[in-house]
PyMOL CGO cylinders between C-alpha atoms (Angstrom):
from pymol import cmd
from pymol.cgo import CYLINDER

trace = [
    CYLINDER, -27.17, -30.32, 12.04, -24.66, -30.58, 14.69, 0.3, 1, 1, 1, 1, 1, 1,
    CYLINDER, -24.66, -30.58, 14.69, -21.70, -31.58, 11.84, 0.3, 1, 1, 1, 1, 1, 1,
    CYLINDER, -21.70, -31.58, 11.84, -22.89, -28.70, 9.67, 0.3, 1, 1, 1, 1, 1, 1,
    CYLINDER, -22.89, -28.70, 9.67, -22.46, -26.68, 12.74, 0.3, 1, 1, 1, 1, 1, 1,
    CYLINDER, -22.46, -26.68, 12.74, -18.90, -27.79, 13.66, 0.3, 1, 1, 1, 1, 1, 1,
    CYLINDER, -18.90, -27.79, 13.66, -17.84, -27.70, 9.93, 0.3, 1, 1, 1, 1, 1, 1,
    CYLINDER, -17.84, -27.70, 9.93, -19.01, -23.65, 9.83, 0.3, 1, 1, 1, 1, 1, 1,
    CYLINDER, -19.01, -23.65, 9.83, -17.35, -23.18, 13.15, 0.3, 1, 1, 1, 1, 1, 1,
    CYLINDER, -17.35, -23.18, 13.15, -14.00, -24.70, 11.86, 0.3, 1, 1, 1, 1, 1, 1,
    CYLINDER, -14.00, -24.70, 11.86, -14.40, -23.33, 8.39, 0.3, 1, 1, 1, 1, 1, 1,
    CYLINDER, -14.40, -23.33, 8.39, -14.89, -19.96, 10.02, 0.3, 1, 1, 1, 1, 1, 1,
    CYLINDER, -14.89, -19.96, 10.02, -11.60, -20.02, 12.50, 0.3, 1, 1, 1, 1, 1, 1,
    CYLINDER, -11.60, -20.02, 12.50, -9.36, -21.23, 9.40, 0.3, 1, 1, 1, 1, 1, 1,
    CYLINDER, -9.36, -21.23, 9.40, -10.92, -18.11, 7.47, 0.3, 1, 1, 1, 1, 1, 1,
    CYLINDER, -10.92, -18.11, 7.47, -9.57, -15.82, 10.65, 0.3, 1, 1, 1, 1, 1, 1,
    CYLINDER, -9.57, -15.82, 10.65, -6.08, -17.60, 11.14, 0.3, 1, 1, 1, 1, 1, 1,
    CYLINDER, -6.08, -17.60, 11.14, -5.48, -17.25, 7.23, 0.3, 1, 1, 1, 1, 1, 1,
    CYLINDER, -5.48, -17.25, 7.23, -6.36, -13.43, 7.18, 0.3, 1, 1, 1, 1, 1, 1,
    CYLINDER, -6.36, -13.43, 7.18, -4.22, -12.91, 10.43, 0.3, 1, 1, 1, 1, 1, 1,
    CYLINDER, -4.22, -12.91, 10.43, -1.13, -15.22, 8.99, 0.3, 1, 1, 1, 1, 1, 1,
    CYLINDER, -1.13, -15.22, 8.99, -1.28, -13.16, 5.41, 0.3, 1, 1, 1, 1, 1, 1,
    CYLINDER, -1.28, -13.16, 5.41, -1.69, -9.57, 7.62, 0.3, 1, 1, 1, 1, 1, 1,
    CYLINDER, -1.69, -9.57, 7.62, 1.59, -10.54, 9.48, 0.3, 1, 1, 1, 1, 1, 1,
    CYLINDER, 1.59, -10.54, 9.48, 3.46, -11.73, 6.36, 0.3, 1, 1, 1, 1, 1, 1,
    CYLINDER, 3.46, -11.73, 6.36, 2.54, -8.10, 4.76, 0.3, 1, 1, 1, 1, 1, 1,
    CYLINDER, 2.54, -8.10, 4.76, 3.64, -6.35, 8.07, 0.3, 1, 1, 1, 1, 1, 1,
    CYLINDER, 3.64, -6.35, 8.07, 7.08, -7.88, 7.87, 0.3, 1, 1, 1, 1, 1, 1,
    CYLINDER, 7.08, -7.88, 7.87, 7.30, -7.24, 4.11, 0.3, 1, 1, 1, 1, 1, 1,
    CYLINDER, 7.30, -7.24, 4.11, 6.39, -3.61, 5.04, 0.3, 1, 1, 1, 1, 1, 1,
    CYLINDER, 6.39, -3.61, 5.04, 9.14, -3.71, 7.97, 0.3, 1, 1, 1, 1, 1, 1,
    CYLINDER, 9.14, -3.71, 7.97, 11.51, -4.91, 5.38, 0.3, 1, 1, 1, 1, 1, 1,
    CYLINDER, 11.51, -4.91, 5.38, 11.36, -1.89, 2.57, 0.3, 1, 1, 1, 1, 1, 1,
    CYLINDER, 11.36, -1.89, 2.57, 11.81, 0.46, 5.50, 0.3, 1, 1, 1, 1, 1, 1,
    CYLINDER, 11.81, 0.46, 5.50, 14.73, -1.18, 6.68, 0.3, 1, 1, 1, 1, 1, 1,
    CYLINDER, 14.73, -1.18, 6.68, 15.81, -0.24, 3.12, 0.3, 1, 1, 1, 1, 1, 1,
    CYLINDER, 15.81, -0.24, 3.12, 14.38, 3.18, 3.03, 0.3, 1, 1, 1, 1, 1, 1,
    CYLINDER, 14.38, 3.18, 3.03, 17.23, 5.89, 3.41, 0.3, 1, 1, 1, 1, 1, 1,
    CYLINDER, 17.23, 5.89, 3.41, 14.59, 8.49, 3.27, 0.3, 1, 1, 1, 1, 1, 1,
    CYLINDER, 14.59, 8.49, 3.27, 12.04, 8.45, 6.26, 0.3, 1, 1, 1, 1, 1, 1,
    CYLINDER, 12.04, 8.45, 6.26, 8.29, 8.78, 5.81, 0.3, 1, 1, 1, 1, 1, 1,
    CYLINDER, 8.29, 8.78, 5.81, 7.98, 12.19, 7.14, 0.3, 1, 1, 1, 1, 1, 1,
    CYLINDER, 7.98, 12.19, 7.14, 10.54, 13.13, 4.87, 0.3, 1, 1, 1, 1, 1, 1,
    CYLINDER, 10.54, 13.13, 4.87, 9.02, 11.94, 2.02, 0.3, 1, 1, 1, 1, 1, 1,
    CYLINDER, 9.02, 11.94, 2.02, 5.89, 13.55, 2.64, 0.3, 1, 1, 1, 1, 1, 1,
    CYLINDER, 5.89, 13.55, 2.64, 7.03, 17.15, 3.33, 0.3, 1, 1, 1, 1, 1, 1,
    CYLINDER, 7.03, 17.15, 3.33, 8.61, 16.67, 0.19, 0.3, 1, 1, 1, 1, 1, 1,
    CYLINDER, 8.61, 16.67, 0.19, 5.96, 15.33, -1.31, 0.3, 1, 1, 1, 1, 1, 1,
    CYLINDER, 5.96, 15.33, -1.31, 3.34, 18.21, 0.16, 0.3, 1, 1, 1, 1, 1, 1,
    CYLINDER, 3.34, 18.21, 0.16, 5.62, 21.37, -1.83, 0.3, 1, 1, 1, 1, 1, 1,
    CYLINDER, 5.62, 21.37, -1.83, 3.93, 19.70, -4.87, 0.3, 1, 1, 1, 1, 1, 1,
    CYLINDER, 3.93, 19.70, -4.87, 0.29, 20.40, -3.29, 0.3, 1, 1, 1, 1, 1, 1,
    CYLINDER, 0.29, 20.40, -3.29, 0.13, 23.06, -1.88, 0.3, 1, 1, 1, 1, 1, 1,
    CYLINDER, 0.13, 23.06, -1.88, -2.77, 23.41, 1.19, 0.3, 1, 1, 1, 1, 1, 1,
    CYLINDER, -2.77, 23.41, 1.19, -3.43, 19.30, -0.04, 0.3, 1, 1, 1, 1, 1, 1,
    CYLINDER, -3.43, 19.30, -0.04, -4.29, 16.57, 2.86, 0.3, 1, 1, 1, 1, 1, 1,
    CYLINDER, -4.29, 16.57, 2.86, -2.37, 13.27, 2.32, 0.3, 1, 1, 1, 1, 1, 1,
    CYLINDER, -2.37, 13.27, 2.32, -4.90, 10.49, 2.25, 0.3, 1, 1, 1, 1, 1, 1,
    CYLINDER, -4.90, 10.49, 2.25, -2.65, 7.83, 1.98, 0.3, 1, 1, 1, 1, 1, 1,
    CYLINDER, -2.65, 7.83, 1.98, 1.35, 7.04, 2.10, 0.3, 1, 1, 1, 1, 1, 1,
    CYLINDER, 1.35, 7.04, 2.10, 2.62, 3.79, 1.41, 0.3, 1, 1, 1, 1, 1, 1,
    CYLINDER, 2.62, 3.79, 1.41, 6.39, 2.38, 0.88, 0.3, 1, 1, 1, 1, 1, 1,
    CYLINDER, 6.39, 2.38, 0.88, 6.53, 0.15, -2.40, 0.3, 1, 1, 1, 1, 1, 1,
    CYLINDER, 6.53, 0.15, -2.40, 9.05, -1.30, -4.79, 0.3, 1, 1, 1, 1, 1, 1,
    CYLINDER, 9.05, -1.30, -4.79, 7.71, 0.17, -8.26, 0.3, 1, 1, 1, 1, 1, 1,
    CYLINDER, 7.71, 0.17, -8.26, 9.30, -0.60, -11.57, 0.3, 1, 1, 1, 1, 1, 1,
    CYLINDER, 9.30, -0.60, -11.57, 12.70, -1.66, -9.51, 0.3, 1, 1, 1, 1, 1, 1,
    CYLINDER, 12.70, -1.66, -9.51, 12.68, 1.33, -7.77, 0.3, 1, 1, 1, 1, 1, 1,
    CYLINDER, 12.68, 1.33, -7.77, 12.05, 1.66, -3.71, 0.3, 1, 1, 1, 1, 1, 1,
    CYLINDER, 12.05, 1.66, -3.71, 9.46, 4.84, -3.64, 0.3, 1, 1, 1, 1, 1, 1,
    CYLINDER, 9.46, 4.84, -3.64, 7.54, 6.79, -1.36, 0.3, 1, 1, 1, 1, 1, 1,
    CYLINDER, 7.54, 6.79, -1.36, 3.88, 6.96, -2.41, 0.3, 1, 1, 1, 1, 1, 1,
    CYLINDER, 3.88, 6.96, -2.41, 1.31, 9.78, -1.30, 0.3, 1, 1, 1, 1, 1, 1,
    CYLINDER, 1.31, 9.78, -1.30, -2.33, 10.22, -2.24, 0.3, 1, 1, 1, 1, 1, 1,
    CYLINDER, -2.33, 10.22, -2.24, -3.00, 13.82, -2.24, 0.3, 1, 1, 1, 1, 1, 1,
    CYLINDER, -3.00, 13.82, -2.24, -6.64, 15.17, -1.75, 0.3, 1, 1, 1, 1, 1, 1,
    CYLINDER, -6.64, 15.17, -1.75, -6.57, 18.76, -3.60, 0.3, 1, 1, 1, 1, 1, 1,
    CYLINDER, -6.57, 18.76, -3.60, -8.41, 21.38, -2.30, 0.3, 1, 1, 1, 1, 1, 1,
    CYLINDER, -8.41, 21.38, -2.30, -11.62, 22.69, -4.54, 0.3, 1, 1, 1, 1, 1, 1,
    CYLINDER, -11.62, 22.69, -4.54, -11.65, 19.50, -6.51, 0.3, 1, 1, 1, 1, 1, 1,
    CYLINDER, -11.65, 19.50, -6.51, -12.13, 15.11, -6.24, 0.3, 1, 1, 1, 1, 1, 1,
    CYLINDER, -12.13, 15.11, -6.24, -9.25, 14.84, -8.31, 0.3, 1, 1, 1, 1, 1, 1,
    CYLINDER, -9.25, 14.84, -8.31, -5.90, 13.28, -6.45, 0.3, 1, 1, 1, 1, 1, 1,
    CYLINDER, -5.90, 13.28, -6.45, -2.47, 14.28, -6.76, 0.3, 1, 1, 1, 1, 1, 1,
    CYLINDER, -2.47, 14.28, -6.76, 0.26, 11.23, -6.51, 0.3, 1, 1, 1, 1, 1, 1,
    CYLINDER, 0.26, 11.23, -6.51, 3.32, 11.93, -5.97, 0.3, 1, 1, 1, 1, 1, 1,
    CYLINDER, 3.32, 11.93, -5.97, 6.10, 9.42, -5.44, 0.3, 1, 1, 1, 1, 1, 1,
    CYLINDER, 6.10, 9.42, -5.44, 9.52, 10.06, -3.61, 0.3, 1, 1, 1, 1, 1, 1,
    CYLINDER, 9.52, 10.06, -3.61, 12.73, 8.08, -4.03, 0.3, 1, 1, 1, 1, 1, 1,
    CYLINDER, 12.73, 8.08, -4.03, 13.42, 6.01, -0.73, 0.3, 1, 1, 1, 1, 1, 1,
    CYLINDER, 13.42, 6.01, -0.73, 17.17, 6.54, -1.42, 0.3, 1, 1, 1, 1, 1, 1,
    CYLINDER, 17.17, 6.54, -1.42, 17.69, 10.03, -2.28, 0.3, 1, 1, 1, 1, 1, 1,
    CYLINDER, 17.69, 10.03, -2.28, 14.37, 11.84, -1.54, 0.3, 1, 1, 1, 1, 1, 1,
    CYLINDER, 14.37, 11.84, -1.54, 13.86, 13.26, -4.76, 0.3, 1, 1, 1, 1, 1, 1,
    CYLINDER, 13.86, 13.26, -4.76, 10.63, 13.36, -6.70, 0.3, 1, 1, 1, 1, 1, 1,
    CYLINDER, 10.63, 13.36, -6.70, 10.21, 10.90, -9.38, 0.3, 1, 1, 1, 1, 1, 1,
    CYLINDER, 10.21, 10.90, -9.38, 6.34, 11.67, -10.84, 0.3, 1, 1, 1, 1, 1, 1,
    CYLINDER, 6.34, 11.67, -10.84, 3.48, 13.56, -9.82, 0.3, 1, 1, 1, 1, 1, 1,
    CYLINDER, 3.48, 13.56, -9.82, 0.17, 12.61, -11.61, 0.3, 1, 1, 1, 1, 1, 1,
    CYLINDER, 0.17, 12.61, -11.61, -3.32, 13.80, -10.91, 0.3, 1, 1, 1, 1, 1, 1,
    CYLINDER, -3.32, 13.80, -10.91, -6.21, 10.76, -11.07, 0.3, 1, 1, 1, 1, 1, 1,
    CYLINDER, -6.21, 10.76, -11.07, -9.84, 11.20, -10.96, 0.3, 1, 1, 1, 1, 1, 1,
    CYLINDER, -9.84, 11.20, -10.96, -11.78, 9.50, -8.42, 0.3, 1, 1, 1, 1, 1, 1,
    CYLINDER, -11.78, 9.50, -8.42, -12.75, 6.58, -10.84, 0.3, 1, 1, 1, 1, 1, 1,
    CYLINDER, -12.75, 6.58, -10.84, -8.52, 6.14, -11.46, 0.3, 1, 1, 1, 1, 1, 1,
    CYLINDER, -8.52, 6.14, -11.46, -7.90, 6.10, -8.33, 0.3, 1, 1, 1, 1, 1, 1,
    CYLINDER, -7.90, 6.10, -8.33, -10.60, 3.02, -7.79, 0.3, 1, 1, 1, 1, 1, 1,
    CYLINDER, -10.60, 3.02, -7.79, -9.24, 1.15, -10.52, 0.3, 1, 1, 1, 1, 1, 1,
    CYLINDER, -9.24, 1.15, -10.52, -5.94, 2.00, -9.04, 0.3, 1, 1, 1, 1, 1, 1,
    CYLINDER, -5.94, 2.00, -9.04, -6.73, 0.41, -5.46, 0.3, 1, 1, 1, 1, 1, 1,
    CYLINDER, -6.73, 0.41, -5.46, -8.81, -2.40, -6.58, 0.3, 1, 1, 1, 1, 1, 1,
    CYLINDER, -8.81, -2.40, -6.58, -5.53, -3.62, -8.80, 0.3, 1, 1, 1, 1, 1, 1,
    CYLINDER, -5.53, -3.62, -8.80, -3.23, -3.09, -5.86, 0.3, 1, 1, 1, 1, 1, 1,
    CYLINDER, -3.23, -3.09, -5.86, -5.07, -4.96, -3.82, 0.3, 1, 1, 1, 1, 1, 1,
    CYLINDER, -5.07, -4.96, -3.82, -5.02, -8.12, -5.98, 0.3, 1, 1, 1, 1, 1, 1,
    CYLINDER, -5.02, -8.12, -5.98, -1.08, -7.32, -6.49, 0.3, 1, 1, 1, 1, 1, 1,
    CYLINDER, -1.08, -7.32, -6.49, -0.95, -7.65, -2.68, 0.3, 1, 1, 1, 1, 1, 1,
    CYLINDER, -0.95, -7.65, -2.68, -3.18, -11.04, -2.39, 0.3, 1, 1, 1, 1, 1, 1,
    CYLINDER, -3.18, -11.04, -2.39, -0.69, -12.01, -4.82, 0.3, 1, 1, 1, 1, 1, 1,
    CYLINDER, -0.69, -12.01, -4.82, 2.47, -11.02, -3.27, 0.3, 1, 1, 1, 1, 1, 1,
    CYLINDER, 2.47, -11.02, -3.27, 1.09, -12.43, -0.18, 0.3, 1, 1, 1, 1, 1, 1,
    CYLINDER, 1.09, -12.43, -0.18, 0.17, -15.92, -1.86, 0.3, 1, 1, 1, 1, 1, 1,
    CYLINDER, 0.17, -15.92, -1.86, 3.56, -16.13, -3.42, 0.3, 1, 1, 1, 1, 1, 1,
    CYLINDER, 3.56, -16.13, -3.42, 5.06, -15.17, 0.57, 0.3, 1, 1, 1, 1, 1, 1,
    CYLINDER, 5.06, -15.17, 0.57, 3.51, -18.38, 2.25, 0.3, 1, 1, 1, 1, 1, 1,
    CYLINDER, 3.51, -18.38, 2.25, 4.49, -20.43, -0.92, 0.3, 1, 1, 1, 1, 1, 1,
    CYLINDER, 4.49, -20.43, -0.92, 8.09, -18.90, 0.04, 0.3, 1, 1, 1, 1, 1, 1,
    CYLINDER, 8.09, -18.90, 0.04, 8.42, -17.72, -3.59, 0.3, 1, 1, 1, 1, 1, 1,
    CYLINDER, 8.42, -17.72, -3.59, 9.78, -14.18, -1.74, 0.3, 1, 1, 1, 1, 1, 1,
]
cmd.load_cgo(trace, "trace")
């Protein structure tokens, strides 16, 4: 009983080194697109906000997408679940799409980001990046 006890212990603090190694890797890969972000966050988003009107920003994230370094903002519309995405060029601030996704889209959406992530994290401590 006592090995099963140590093995869960050390199993356990692994687990919690792991998730605190792959959070730090994703925080410096974060600090690293905003080094190479001409266009600030804020800037991005008021820019992003003349495309919705009276909208609440759920979410704004920096990503590389299709090549390009983009600013990414959910936008919660008022008077309906649907979300409005718009995404802002790092570099020169100008809008490159706006799409509306239902709630279910916008699940989908997040669940295959966040395997993309895991991924891109994986491939970080392998130092594939």
């Amino acid at each position: 009983m006592k090995s099963k006890t140590t093995f869960v212990s050390l199993l356990s603090v692994s687990l919690l080194a792991g998730g605190l190694v792959g959070c730090a890797m994703h925080e410096k890969h974060e600090r690293h697109l905003e080094a190479k972000a001409k266009i600030s966050k804020e800037d991005a988003q008021r820019t992003a906000m003349e495309k919705v009107p009276g909208g609440t920003v759920k979410e704004g994230e920096l990503e590389k997408e299709k090549g390009h370094l983009i600013w990414s903002f959910d936008i919660a519309q008022p008077g309906t679940s649907d979300i409005k995405e718009v995404q802002v060029d790092a570099i020169n601030g100008q809008i490159v799409s706006v799409t509306t996704e239902s709630a279910k889209d916008e699940a989908k959406e997040a669940k295959k980001e966040k395997k993309k992530k895991e991924k891109d994290e994986d491939d970080e401590k392998e130092g594939k990046k």
